[in-house]
Every structure is written in C-alpha cells, then in structure tokens.
C-alpha angles and dihedrals in degrees: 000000000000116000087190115107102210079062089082113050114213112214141157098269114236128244082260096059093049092103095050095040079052100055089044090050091053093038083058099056105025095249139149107190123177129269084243089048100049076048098061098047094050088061093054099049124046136218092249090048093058132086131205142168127221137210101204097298091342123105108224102163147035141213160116151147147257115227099231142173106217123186119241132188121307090029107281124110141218142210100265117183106226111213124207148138092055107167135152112202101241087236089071101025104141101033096104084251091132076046098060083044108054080041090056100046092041095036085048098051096052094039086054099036094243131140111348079198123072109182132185146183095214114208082194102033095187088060096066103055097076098068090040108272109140133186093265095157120032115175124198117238120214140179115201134198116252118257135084087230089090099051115082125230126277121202108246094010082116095063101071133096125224121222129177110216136175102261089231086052084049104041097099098043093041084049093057101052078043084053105053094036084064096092093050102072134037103240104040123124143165113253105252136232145055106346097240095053084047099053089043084049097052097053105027115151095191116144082232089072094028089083085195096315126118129252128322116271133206121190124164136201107228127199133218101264086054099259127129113252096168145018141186137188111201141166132201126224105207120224120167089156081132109049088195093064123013107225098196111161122228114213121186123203106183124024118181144164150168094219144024092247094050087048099050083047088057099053087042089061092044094047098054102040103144122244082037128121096173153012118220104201140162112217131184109263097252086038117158097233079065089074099026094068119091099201100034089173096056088066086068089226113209118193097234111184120224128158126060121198137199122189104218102178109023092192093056100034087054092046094050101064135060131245126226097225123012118284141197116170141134123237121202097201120191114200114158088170087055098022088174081072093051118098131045128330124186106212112195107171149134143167088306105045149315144220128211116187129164105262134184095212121112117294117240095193138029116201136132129238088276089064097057097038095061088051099039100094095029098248088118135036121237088214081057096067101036084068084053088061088248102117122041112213116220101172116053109240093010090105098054094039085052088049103062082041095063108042119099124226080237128043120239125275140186115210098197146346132266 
C-alpha cells in the first residue's frame, strides 16, 4: 500500500473505462441506479469532463465537472465548472488521492483559462474546505400545510388560467419563463449539453428520480393573452395510511414565473390539491412565499445549505460580477491550494462593471479563497464573516464598505442538482 499520492495517477477515464468509473460511482454512494439511468448520465458528462485515479489498472475514484454559466450578482454570469460524482474507493481512503484530485480539476481550470468559478453540492461539507470551497447558497426548506387560506392575496393572481400539461407538451413553454428568469437571481444557470439530453434530463420520469413519489407533473399559469407566465413540476408522494384523512405530500421541483402574480397562482394551486396534507418545497432564501404566507411558522422553515463555491481566479471571478454600491479596495488573498490567487488585488467595481488587477499597494483585507467564495454570490456578507474572525481588517472602514459592495437585491439559488 503506497501512501504516496503520485502513485495513483488522476486522468479523464476513456469510453472503454465507463463501465469500471460506473460501478465505482455507484460503489461510492450506495446506489443502484437504472440501466436507463446510468444512461442518461453518460450522455450528460463526458469522458473529457471525468476524472478518475488508478491504481495501476484499477479504478479507485471518481469525478468530474458541468460546464456551466452561472448568474452572479448584478445579472451577469459567469463560466462556472460544476463538480459532481466525487468518490474514493474505502479500500484507499487516506492516500491524498481526493487531494490529487481537487488539485487536478482546479490546477487544470486556471492553467487552461477555463471557469474562475468551481461549484459544488457537497454530500460531506466539511470535506470540501480544505481545498477552498466555502457555503456560498443556502435555501430554506418548508412544508406547508395544505390549504390557500394562509397565502395573501396578489393583485392580478386571479387572472390567470391553470392548465395541467404533459411536462414533455410544456418543455418549451416552461424553458422560456426559466430563461428569462435567469438574470434575476445569482445561481441560476441553464442545464448544459447537447439540447435533446437536456431536454431528456429536465423531465425524466424515471423511478430512479421519483424517490417514492408518483409521476412527473406539469401545470402552467396562462394569461390572458394566452402566454405562460408561470410554470411548476411536481410530483406527488401518496399516503392514505389514514383512511380519514389522506396525508399524500406535493412536492414541487421547479417553480417559475414571470411575476409575482403568476407566481403566487402557481403555488395556490399547489397548496390546496385535493387528496394533499403538505407541500415539501425549497425555496431562495428572500423568496416571496416567505412574506405570502400568513402563518410563516406553521411551514416549519429549516435553513438547508447548497451551494459551495471556490473562487479559482480571484482577478476574473471579481471582475465578473457586479457590485451594489461603488468599491475600491485591496484584497491580500492567501491560497496555498491555488498559490496564482495568493498576494495582493486591487478590486475597483460598481453596478456597471468592475476590474481586478495584482497591486503592490497596501492591502485593506486579509482574507483567504474561502472568504470570497462565501460572499461571491451575496448570500453572505462579508461583514458577516469578519465578526466570525474570518477576515482581518487592515484598513479601518474598508470591511463594511466591501461589504455593501458585495450583497445582491436578490438572494442565491440553485434550480436543480447535479
């Protein structure tokens, strides 16, 4: 047994060693996923996208990453890499083989210009900080009681009409509302590959994504000139356990609109199905159900986190996003895991555009990739972490005027896993 990581090169795996990177995969996380499933996902990532380690001919890890465009603060996006599928066979857990791995995919981004942004769903938080990843979206989860008494009322939510569509009739309509809600919220992105796996991806009604519930539904709010304003995919989980009162779970999966009004209809129609005792839903942090419900307790909301972020060129991820009120400060960064991030960045930026460019002037924070990857998308304050300990403040003032500088109208959300 070699402790030594270079003993275990990490690769992109070939066509051939898809079988072997698949049983590993499922080894990793105790699944058993479909034929049609495993098909499916083949299909999304490709080879040159994985990651793997060997030792010798055997396949011990697993990885890779989505090329995605992700919106940041301010409404522009950025090229954000998606990781996913990290796994270390047992058998050679401890042998910095997730270490050559994280170095491989970062080390290789920068090196090819690629995505300033890594972003991850971790399934062990606590794994990923040490090579920078940092909570940057968390959601709140609710379950709400069924019943429309508790949402108030929205001008114009009466308008609209309810239709129940097939979700593969409604795709294209439901894409477009999910399109041009894109812009609105920092991490949001479009699903990524070619348009018909997508597609296959978005509405798939395998068992393998049912999770015990029942079939995929589609319903849309309609204007009255005939348009989609809103859409939401939703499954059902049956329970008539108590045949006095059915207690079957709804439990959306998208939820979009155009409006405000559009948006309040669709979750009317989703809080009073019949045969329902619940919704289970994951809503954005600053999301308007928050302040439509009358009884906000009663939906029992639970802070869930989401998204990691790591900050993988500090000068073009900074430079990327917008900032709510103008800034000029100087960063001192320490990265040992990235050291082309470490030294001294100058960040002058506002709601139109910014610059980020290497500086010897003094430095008016110290603070490490962690740091900025927490506040990237605003869903965290920079001020917020300085009274963590987290951020040492050189210059007096600079951390609170960073700070405004850094938080979003509209608080970070991820549509969907991956």
């Amino acid at each position: 047994m070699s402790l030594d990581p270079a003993a275990y090169p990490v690769r992109p795996i070939t066509v051939s060693e898809r079988p072997a990177y698949a049983a590993q995969l499922n080894l990793g996380f105790h699944e058993n996923p479909s034929p049609e499933a495993h098909d499916l996902w083949e299909r999304l990532l490709p080879v040159e996208q994985t990651v793997a380690a060997f030792d010798g001919d055997e396949l011990v890890s697993t990885g890779g990453h989505f090329d995605f465009r992700m919106t940041v603060p301010g409404g522009a996006s950025v090229a954000a890499a998606g990781v996913t599928a990290i796994t270390v066979k047992a058998t050679h857990r401890r042998r910095g083989i997730l270490t050559s791995m994280m170095r491989h995919q970062l080390h290789g981004w920068h090196e090819r210009g690629e995505a300033p942004v890594g972003i991850l769903l971790a399934s062990e938080p606590a794994i990923y900080g040490r090579f920078g990843y940092a909570l940057g979206v968390h959601h709140v989860n609710l379950t709400i009681p069924r019943g429309d008494n508790g949402l108030s009322k929205v001008a114009g939510s009466d308008k609209f009409r309810m239709r129940l569509v097939d979700p593969a009739e409604g795709y294209e309509r439901c894409q477009e509302v999910y399109a041009a809600t894109l812009p609105t919220r920092p991490g949001l992105m479009p699903r990524v590959g070619d348009p018909e796996v997508v597609r296959e991806a978005t509405i798939s009604d395998l068992d393998y994504f049912r999770h015990g519930a029942g079939p995929l539904r589609c319903v849309l709010a309609i204007d009255t000139d005939g348009q989609v304003a809103a859409f939401a995919r939703y499954r059902v989980k049956e329970d008539y356990s108590n045949p006095a009162r059915p207690q079957c779970q709804v439990r959306p999966r998208d939820v979009f609109a155009r409006d405000v009004a559009s948006y309040a209809a669709v979750w009317r129609f989703l809080c009073d199905l019949d045969l329902t005792s619940e919704i289970d839903a994951n809503v954005p942090a600053d999301d308007p159900l928050l302040f439509l419900l009358d009884d906000v307790r009663a939906a029992a909301p639970r802070i869930q986190d989401m998204l990691y972020v790591r900050i993988v060129d500090v000068d073009r991820a900074l430079a990327a996003r917008r900032y709510a009120v103008p800034v000029d400060a100087v960063f001192e960064v320490s990265d040992p895991f990235c050291p082309w991030n470490s030294g001294r960045w100058r960040l002058r930026g506002d709601a139109d555009g910014a610059v980020c460019e290497r500086t010897t002037d003094p430095a008016d924070l110290l603070l490490g990739p962690r740091e900025l990857g927490a506040a990237y998308l605003g869903g965290y304050s920079l001020a917020a972490l300085g009274r963590a300990g987290r951020i040492e403040e050189l210059t007096p003032g600079a951390l609170a005027a960073a700070s405004r500088a850094f938080l979003s109208d509209s608080a970070p959300f991820v549509a969907f896993g991956f």
